[in-house]
Each structure stands twice: as C-alpha cells, then as structure tokens.
N, C-alpha and C positions, 0 to 999 in steps of 0.2 A: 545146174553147175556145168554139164557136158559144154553148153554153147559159151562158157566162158574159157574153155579152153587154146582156140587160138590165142586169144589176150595175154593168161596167164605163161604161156609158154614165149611169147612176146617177151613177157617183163622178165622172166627168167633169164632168156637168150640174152639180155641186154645188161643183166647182173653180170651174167659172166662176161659178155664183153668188156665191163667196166671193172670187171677182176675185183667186185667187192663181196664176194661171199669164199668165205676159207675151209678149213679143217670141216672139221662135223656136221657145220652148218651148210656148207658146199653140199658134203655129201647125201642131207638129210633133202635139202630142197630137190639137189638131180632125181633120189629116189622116187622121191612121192612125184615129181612131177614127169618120170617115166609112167608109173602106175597110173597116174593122172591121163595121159595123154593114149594108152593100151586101153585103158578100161574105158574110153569116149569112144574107142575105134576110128580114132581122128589120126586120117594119115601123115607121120611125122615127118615125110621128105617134102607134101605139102607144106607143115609148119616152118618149116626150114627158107622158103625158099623168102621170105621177108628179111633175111640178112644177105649181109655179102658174100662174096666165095669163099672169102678169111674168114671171117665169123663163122658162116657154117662149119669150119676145119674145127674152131676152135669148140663150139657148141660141142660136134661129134665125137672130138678127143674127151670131154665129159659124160655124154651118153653112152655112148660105145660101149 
C-alpha cells in the first residue's frame, strides 16, 4: 500500500482543489491521509511538488 501513496495523495490534493470534500468528511480523509503519508515515510514536500504554488497553499492550509 506504502508505493501507492504518491497516487493517493495526488487524488486527495486534487479533491481539495476541486473543493469537493466538506465537514467530517474533509476532515476524516486529511487525517488518515496525513497518517497515511507519516507512516510510508514518504517525504510530503516531495508530494507536493505535483501542484502549483496555489494548490500547494491551498493543500498546506489543510495539512498544516
């Protein structure tokens, strides 16, 4: 599951760009896919750098 982690953090980043995950649900997928992306030891400013400088703002103001 570790080596599908850039992918999954992909389709996340692209949720929130698309501003379609809200309340609980927002909150439930950022957690698990912090945990997700700590526990691969897969470096997240790596991940990151597949959006643009806006996205990444926006992603960050979520993980943060």
């Amino acid at each position: 599951m570790t080596g599908q982690v850039p992918k999954i953090f992909g389709l996340v980043g692209q949720a929130l760009e698309a501003d379609v995950l809200a309340g609980q649900t927002l909150a439930r997928v950022v957690n698990i896919t912090k945990n997700l992306v700590a526990a691969s030891g897969a470096n997240g400013e790596v991940l990151m750098q597949q959006f643009s400088p806006e996205s990444q703002q926006l992603i960050r103001g979520h993980f943060g």
